[in-house]
C-alpha atoms as one frame of an Amber mdcrd trajectory, in Angstrom:
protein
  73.032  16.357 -26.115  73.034  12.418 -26.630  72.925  11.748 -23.296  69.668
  13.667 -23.001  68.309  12.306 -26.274  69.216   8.712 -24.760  67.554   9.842
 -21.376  64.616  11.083 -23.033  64.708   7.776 -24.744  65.011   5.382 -22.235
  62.187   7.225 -20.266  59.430   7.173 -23.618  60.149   3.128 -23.715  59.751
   2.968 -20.180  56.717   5.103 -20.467  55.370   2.841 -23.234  56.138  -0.354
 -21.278  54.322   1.492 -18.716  51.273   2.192 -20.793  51.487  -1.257 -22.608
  51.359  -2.927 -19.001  48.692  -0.779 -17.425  46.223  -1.291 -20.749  47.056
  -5.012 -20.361  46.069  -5.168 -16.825  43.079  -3.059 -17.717  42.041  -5.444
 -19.683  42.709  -8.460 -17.770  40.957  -6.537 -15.015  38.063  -6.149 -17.564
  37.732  -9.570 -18.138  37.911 -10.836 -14.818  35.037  -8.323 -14.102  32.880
  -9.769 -16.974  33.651 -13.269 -15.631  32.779 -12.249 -12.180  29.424 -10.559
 -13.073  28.567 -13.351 -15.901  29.505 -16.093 -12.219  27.099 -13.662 -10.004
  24.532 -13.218 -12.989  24.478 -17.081 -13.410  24.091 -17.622  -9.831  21.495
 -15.162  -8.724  19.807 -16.787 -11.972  20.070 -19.937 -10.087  18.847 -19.249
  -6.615  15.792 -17.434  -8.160  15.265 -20.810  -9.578  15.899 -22.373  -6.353
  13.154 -20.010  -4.209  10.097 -21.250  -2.685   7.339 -19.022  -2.387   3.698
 -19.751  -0.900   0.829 -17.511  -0.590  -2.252 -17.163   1.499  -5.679 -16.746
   1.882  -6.154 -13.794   4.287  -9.694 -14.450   4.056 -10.100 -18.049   4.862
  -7.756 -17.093   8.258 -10.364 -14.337   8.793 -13.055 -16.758   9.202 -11.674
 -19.487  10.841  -9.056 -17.854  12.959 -10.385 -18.261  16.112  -8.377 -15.408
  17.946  -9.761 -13.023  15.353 -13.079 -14.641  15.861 -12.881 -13.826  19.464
 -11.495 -10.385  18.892 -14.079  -9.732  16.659 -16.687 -10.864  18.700 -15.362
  -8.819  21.768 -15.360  -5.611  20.116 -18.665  -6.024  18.168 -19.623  -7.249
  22.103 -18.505  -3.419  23.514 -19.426  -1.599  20.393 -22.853  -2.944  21.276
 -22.761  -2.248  25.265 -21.614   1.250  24.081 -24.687   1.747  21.843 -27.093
   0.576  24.596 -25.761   2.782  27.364 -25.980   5.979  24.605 -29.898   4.965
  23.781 -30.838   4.766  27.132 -29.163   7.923  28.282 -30.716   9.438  24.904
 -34.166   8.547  26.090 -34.393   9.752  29.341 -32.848  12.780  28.023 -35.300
  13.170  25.567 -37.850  12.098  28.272 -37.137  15.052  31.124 -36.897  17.532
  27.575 -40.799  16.226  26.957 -41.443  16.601  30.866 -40.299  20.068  30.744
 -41.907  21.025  27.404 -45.671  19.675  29.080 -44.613  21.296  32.280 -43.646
  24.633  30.569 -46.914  24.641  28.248 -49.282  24.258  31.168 -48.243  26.862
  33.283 -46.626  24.612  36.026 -42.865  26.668  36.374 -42.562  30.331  36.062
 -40.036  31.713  33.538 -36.964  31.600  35.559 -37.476  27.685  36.519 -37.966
  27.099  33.287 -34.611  28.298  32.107 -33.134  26.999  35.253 -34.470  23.921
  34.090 -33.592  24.405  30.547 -29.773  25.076  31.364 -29.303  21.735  33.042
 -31.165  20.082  30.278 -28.419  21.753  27.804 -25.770  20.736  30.090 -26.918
  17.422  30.050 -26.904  17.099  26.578 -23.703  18.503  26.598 -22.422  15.528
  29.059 -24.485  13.318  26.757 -22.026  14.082  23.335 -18.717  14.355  25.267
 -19.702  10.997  26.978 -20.529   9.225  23.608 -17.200  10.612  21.974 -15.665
   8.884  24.960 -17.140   5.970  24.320 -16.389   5.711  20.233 -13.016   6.975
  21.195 -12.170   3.884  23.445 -13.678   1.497  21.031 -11.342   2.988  17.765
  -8.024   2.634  20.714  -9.113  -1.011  21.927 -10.242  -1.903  18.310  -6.466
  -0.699  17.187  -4.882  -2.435  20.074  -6.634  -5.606  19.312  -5.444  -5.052
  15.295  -1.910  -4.783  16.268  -1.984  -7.816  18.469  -3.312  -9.982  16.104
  -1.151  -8.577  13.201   2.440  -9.399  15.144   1.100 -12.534  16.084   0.352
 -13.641  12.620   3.150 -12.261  11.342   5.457 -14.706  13.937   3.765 -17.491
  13.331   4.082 -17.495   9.646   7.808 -16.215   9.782   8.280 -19.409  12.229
   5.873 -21.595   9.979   8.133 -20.072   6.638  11.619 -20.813   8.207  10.828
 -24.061   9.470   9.172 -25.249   5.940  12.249 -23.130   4.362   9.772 -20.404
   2.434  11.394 -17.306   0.929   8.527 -15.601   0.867   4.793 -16.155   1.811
   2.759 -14.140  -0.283  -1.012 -12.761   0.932  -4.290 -12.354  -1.002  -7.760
 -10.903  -0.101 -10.986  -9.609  -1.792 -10.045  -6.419  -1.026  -6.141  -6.325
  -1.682  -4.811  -8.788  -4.350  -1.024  -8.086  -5.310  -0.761 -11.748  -6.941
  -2.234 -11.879 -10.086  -1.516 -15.531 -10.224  -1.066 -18.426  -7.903  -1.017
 -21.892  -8.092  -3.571 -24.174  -5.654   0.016 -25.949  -5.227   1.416 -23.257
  -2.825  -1.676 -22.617  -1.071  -0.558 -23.018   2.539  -3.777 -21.358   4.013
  -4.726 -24.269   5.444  -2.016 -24.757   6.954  -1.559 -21.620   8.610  -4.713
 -21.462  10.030  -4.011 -24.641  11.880  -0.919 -23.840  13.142  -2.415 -20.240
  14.492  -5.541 -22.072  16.029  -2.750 -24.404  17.308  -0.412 -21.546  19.389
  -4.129 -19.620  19.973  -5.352 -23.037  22.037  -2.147 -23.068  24.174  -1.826
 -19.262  24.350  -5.218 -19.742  26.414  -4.167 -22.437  28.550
């Protein structure tokens, strides 16, 4: 009976020493957590202090860009070409419709020229539609193309233009999307991205 009761003894204080040490290494555990995140708060603190952020003017590289110029200029070149060939297709469609209205009303075709006639007018307008839906269709893919070109290329230079300046982050503004409500004229590197895309633009075409 003593033995146990000195068994059961021993075991409690070595239960207790147990507990005792494990709370005391929960604690020091606790503390070197607070001193870790107190370190990592203090330095993320710090390198937010440390970041260098400029922002653009995607306006200014709109107008003086001159690979969007001459994008521009293309499409607004083919959007035009497109228009021409539908207006003169529309007129002498609407042309040989007259012709056959005049013919019709003075008693040149008999009835079944006249709807002979007046199917291949329909079919021609038919052509006339599916050919102008062609037409916008292949404007909206090159006009998409075009975007995505000029996009990724912008988006290279700057990252190159960011890491070799040692940016964080380059910000953009326009007067249709503005995310910054303030900026400095201090990091205003507009200028400087337009020349250096007008710069790799010049030798892309050489």
């Amino acid at each position: 009976m003593k033995k146990n009761v000195l068994l059961l003894l021993v075991v409690s204080i070595f239960i207790s020493c147990g507990q005792q040490s494990n709370e005391k290494e929960q604690a020091e555990e606790a503390v070197v957590q607070s001193s870790k995140y107190r370190e990592q708060n203090s330095k993320s603190k710090e390198q937010s202090s440390k970041l260098k952020i400029a922002w653009v003017q995607l306006d200014s590289v709109q107008n003086n860009y001159e690979y969007y110029k001459e994008i521009q200029k293309e499409l607004e070149s083919k959007q035009a070409k497109a228009e021409s060939t539908m207006e003169q297709k529309g007129k002498t469609f609407a042309a040989q419709y007259q012709a056959l209205q005049k013919r019709a009303q003075s008693g040149e075709l008999t009835q079944e020229e006249y709807e002979k006639e007046g199917l291949r007018l329909q079919q021609a307008q038919a052509n006339l539609e599916s050919l102008e839906a062609k037409l916008s269709m292949q404007l909206q893919k090159d006009a998409i193309e075009r975007q995505k070109a000029l996009v990724d290329t912008v988006r290279a230079q700057v990252k190159a233009y960011a890491k070799e300046k040692g940016y964080d982050f380059v910000l953009c503004q326009s007067n249709d999307i503005n995310n910054i409500l303030y900026a400095g004229e201090a990091y205003d590197v507009t200028d400087e991205i337009i020349a250096l895309l007008n710069k790799h633009y010049k030798k892309q075409k050489q």
